[in-house]
Each structure stands twice: as structure tokens, then as C-alpha cells.
N, C-alpha and C positions, 0 to 999 in steps of 0.2 A: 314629836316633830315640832320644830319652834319657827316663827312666822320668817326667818330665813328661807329657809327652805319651801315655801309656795311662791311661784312665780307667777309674774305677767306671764298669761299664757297655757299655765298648767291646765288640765283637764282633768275637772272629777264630775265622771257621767255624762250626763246633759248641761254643767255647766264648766265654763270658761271664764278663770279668775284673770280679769280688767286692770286691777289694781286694789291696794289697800285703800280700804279707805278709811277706817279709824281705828286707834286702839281704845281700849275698855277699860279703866281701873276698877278692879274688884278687891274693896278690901285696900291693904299695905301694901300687898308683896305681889298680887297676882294681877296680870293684865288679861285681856280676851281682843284678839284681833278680828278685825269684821273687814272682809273684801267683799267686793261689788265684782258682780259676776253676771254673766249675757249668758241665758241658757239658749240650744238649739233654738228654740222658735224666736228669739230677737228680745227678749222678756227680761230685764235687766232685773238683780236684788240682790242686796245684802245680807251674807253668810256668815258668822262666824266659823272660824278655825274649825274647830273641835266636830260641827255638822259637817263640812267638809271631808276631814279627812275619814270619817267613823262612815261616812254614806247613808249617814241617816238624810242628810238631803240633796237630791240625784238630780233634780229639775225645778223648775218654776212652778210648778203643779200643773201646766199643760197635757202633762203622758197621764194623769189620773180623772183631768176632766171628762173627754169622753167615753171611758169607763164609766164614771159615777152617772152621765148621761144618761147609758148604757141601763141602767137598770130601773126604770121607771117600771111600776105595776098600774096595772089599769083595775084601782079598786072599786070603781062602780058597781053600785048593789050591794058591798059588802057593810058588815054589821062589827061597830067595835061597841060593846055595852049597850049602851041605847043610843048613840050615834049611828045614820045611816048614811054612807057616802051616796050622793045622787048625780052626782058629774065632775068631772077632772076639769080644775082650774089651770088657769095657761101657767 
């Protein structure tokens, strides 16, 4: 797929390509296009191509935060070696 072919507008996932906003030289021959993109929650950043179109990246990281929120352990009392946790820090 070559930077043609993504538009103002296109949709991959959670985000919506805005516009190019720079190209990359790599090397002689190869460039890497980077568009600015507004995920669902209002969160603006730059993609390269290649993350785009593959879905390796779907959002601004918002849909994973509170997941990772999500999984806090309450390890008071517990024993790693001779470390003993005695209270959970904010």
C-alpha cells in the first residue's frame, strides 16, 4: 500500500488519519510516511504507515489503560526474599 492510497479520513480502528504529516528518508531509496491521526477519545498522534495499515496500532493507548488499571494486586503482607510489603503506595 503506498501513502497514496490513505486518505484524510480513512479509518483504522480507533483512529482517524487527519493528514500527513511528514515523510521519513531511510537510507537512499526508502522513505516512511508518518500521518497524524485523532483516536476516538480526542487523543491526537503520529503513525507511521506500516503501524497503520498492519494494526499493530489500533488507538492512542486509552482502550488498554483501564485494563492495566484493572489489575492492581493488594500485596500487603506478602514476602518477596527478605523484602516485606507493609502498605500499598498511592
Amino acid at each position: 500500500m503506498d501513502a497514496k492510497s490513505i486518505n484524510k479520513g480513512d479509518v483504522f480502528s480507533d483512529l482517524t488519519v487527519i493528514e500527513l504529516a511528514r515523510v521519513v528518508e531511510i537510507g537512499h531509496k526508502h522513505v516512511m510516511h508518518v500521518y497524524l491521526c485523532e483516536c476516538t477519545c480526542g487523543e491526537r498522534l503520529e503513525v507511521n504507515q506500516g503501524e497503520l495499515v498492519s494494526g499493530h496500532i489500533k488507538s492512542c493507548g486509552c482502550v488498554s489503560k483501564p485494563r492495566f488499571q484493572a489489575l492492581q494486586y493488594d500485596l500487603t503482607n506478602c514476602y518477596f526474599g527478605k523484602l516485606h510489603v507493609i502498605d500499598q503506595a498511592d
